[in-house]
VEXPA-158584 format. One record per residue: residue number from 1; residue in one letter; x, y, z of N, C-alpha, C, O, CB in turn. Coordinates in Angstrom, 1 decimal. Glycine has a CB too. Layout:
<pts>
(NUM; "A"; (X; Y; Z); (X; Y; Z); (X; Y; Z); (X; Y; Z); (X; Y; Z))
...
</pts>
This chain:
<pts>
(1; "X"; (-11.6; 24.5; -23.9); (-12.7; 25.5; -24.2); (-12.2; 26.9; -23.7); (-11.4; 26.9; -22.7); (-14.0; 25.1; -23.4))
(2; "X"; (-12.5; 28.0; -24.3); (-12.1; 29.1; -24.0); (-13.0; 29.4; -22.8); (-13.8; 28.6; -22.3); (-12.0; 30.0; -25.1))
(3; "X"; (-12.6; 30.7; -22.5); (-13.3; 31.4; -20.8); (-14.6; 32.0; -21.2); (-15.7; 32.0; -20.5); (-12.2; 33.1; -19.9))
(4; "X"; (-14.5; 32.4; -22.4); (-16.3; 33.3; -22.9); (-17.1; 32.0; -23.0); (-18.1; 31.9; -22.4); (-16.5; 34.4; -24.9))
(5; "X"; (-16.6; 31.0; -23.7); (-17.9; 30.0; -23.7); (-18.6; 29.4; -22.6); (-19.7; 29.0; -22.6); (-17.7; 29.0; -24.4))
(6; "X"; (-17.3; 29.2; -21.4); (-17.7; 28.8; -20.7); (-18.7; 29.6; -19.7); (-19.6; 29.1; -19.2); (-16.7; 28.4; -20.4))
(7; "X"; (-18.4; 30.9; -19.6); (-19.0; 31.5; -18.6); (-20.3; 31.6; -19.5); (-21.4; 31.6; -19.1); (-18.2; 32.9; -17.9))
(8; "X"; (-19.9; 31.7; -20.6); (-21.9; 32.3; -21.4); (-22.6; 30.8; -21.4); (-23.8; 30.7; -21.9); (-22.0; 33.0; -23.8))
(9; "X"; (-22.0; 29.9; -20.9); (-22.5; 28.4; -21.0); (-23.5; 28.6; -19.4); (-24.7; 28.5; -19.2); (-20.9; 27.0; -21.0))
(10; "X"; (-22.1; 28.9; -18.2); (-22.8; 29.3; -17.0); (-24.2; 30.5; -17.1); (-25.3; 30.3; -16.5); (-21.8; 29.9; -16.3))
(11; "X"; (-23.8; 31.3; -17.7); (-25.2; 32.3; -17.7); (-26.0; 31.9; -18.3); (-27.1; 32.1; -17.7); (-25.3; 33.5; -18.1))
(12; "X"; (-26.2; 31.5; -18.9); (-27.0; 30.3; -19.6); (-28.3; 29.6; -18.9); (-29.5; 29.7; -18.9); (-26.0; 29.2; -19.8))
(13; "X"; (-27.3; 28.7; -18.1); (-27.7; 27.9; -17.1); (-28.5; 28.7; -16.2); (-29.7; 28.5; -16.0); (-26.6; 27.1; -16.5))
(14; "X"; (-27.7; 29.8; -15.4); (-28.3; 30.5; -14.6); (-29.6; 31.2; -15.3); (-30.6; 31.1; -14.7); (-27.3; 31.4; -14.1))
(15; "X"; (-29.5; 31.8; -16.2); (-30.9; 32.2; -16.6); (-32.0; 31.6; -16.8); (-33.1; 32.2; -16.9); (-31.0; 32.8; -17.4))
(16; "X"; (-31.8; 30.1; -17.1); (-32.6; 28.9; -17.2); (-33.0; 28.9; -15.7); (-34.2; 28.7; -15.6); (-31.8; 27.6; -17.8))
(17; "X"; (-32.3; 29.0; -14.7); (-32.6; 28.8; -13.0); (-33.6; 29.7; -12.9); (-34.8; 29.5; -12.5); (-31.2; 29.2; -11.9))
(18; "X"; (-33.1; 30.8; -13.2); (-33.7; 32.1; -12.9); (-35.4; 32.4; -13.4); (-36.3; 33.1; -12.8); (-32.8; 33.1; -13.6))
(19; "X"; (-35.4; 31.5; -14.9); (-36.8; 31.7; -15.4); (-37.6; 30.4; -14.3); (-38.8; 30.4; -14.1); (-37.0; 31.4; -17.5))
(20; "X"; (-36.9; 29.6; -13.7); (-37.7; 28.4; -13.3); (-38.1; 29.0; -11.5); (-39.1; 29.0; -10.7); (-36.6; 26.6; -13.6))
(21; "X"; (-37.2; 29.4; -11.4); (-37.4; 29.7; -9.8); (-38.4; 31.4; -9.8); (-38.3; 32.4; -10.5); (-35.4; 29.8; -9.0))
(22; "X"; (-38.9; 31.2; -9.1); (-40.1; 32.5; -8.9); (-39.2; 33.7; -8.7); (-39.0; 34.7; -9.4); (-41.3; 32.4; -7.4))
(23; "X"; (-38.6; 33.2; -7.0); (-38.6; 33.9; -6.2); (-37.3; 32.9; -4.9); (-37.6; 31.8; -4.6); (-40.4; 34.2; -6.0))
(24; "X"; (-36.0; 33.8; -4.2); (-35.0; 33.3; -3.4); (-36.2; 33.6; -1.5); (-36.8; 34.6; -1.2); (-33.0; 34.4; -3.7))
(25; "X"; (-36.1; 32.3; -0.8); (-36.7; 32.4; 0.1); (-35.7; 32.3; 1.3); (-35.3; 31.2; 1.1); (-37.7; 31.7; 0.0))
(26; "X"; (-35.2; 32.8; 2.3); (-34.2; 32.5; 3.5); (-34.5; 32.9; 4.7); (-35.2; 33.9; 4.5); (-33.1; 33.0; 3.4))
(27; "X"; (-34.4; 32.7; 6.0); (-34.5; 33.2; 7.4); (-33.2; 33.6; 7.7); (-32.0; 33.1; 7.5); (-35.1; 32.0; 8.4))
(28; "X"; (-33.7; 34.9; 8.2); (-32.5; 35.4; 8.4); (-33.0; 36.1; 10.2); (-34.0; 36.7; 10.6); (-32.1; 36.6; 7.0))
(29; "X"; (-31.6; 35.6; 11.0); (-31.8; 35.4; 12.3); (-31.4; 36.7; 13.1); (-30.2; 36.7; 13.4); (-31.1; 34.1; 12.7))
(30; "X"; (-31.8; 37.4; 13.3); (-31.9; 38.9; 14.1); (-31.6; 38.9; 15.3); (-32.3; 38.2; 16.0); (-33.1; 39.6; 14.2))
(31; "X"; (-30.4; 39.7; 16.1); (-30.4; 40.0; 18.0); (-31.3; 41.4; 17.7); (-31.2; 42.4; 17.0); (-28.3; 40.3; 19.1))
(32; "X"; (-32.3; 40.9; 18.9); (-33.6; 42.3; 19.1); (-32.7; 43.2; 20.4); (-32.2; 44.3; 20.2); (-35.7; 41.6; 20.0))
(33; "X"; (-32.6; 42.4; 21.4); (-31.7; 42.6; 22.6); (-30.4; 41.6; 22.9); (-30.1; 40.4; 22.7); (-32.6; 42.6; 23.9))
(34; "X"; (-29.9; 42.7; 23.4); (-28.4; 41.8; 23.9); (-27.5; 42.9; 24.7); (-26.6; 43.7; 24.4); (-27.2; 41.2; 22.3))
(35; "X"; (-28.5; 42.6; 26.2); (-27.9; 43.2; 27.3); (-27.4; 42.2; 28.3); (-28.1; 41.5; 29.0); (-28.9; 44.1; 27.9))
(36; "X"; (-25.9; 42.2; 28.1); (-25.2; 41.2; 29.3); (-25.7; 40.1; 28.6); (-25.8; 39.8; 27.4); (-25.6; 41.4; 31.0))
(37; "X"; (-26.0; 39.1; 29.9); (-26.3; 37.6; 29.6); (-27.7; 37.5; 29.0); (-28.1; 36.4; 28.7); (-26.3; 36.6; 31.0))
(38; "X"; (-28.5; 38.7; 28.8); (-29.5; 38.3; 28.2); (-29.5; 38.6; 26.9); (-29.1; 39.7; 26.7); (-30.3; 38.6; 28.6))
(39; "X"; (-30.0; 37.9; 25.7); (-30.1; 37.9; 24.0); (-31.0; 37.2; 24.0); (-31.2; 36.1; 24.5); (-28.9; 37.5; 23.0))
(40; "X"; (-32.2; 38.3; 23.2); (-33.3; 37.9; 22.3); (-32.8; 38.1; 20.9); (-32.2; 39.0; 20.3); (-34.6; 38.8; 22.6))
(41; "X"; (-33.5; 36.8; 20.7); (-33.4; 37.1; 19.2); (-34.5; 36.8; 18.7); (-35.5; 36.5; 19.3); (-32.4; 36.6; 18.4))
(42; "X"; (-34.4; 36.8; 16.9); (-35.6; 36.9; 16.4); (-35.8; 36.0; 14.9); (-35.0; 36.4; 14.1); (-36.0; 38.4; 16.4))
(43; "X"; (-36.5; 35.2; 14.6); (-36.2; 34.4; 12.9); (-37.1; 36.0; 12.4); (-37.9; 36.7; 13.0); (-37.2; 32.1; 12.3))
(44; "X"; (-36.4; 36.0; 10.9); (-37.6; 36.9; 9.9); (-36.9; 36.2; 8.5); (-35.8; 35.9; 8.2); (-37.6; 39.1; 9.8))
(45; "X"; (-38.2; 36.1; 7.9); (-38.6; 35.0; 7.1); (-38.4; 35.9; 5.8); (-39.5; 36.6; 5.7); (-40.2; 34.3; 7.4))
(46; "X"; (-37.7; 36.2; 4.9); (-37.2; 37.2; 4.1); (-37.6; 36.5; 2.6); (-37.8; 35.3; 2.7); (-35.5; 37.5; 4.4))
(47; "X"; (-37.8; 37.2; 0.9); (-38.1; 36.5; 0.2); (-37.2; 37.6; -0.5); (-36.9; 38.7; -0.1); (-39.6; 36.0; 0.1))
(48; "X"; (-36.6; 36.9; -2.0); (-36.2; 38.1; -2.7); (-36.9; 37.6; -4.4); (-37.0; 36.5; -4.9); (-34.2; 38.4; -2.6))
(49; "X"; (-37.2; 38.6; -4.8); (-38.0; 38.2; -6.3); (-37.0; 37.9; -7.0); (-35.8; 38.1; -6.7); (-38.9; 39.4; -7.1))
(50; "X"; (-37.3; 37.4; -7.8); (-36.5; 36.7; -9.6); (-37.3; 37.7; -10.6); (-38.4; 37.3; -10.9); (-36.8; 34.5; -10.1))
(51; "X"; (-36.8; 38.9; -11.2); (-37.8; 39.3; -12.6); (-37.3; 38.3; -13.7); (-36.2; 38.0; -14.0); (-37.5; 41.0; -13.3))
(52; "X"; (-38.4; 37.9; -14.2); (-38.3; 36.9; -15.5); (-37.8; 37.2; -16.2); (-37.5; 36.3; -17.0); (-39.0; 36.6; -16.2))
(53; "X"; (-37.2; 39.0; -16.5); (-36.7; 39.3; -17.5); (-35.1; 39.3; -17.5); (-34.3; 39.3; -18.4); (-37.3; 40.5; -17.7))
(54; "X"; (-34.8; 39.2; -16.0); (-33.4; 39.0; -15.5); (-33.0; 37.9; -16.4); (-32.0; 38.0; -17.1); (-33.2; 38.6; -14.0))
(55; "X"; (-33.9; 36.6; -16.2); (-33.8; 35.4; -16.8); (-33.4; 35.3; -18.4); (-32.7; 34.5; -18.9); (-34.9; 34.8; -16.5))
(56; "X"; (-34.4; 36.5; -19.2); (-34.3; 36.3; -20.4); (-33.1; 36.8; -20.6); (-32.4; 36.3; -21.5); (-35.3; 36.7; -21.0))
(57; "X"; (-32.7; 37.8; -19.9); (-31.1; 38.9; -20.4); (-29.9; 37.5; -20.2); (-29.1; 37.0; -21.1); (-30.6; 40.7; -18.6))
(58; "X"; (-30.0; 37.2; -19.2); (-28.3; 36.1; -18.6); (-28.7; 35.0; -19.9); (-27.9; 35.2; -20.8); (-28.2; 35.0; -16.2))
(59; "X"; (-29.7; 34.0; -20.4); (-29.7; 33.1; -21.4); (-29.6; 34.2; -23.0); (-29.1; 34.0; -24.2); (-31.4; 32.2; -21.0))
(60; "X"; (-30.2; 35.4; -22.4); (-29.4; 36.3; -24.3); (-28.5; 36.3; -24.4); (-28.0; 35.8; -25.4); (-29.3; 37.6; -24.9))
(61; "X"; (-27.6; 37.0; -23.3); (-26.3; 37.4; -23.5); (-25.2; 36.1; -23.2); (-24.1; 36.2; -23.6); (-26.0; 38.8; -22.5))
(62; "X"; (-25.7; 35.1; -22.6); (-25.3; 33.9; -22.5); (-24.6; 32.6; -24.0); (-23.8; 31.8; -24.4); (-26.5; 33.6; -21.8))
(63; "X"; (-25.9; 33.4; -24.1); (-25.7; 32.6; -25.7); (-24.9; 33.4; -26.8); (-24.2; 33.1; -27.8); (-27.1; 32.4; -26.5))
(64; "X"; (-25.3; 34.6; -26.4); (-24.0; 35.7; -27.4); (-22.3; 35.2; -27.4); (-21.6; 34.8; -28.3); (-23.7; 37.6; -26.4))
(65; "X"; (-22.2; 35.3; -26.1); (-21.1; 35.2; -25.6); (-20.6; 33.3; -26.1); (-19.4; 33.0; -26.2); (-21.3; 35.8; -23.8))
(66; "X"; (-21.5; 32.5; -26.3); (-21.0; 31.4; -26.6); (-20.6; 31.6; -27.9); (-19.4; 31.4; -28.3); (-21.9; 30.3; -26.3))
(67; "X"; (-21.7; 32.0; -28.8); (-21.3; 31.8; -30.2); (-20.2; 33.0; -30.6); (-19.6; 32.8; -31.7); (-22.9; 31.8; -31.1))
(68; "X"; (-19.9; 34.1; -30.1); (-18.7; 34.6; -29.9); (-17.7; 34.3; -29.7); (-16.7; 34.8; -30.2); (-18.7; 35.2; -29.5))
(69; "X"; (-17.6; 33.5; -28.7); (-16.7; 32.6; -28.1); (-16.3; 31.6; -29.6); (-15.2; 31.8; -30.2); (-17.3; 31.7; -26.7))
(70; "X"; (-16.9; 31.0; -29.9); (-16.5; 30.1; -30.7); (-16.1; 30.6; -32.1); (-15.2; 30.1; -32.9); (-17.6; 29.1; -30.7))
(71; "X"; (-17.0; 31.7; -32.2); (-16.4; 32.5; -33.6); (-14.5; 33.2; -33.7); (-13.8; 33.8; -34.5); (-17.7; 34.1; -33.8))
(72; "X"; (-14.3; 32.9; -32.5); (-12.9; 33.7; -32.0); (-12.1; 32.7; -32.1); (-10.9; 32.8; -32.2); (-12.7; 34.5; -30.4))
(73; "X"; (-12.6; 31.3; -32.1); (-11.4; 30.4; -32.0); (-11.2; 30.1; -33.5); (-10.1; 29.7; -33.9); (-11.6; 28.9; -31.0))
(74; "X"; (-12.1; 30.3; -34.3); (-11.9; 29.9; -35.9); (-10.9; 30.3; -36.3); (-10.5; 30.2; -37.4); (-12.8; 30.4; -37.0))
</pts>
């Protein structure tokens, strides 16, 4: 298989992820203080959006890039 189909195969997939998933959720672990032997720290609970439209672009251009791909090997 060539490299375009494959990767428009991957974006593909990924934009398929992308329409299914809302939204990326992670804790991300913070030093508040860190004087000498003492360190506070802190969890914060972080979210990052997914626009749906992200989703629709990587499965368009995804699929461009396949049937381009394949039109190049003819």
């Amino acid at each position: 298989m060539r490299p375009l189909v494959i990767f428009g195969a991957t974006l593909i997939a990924i934009g398929i992820a992308g329409l299914a998933i809302d939204n990326v959720s992670f804790t991300e672990k913070r030093t508040i203080v860190d004087a000498g032997p003492l360190k506070v720290t802190a969890d914060q609970q972080r979210t990052i959006p997914i626009p749906s439209i992200v989703g629709v672009i990587a499965i368009v251009v995804g699929g461009g890039m396949v049937f381009f791909g394949r039109q190049a090997r003819g």
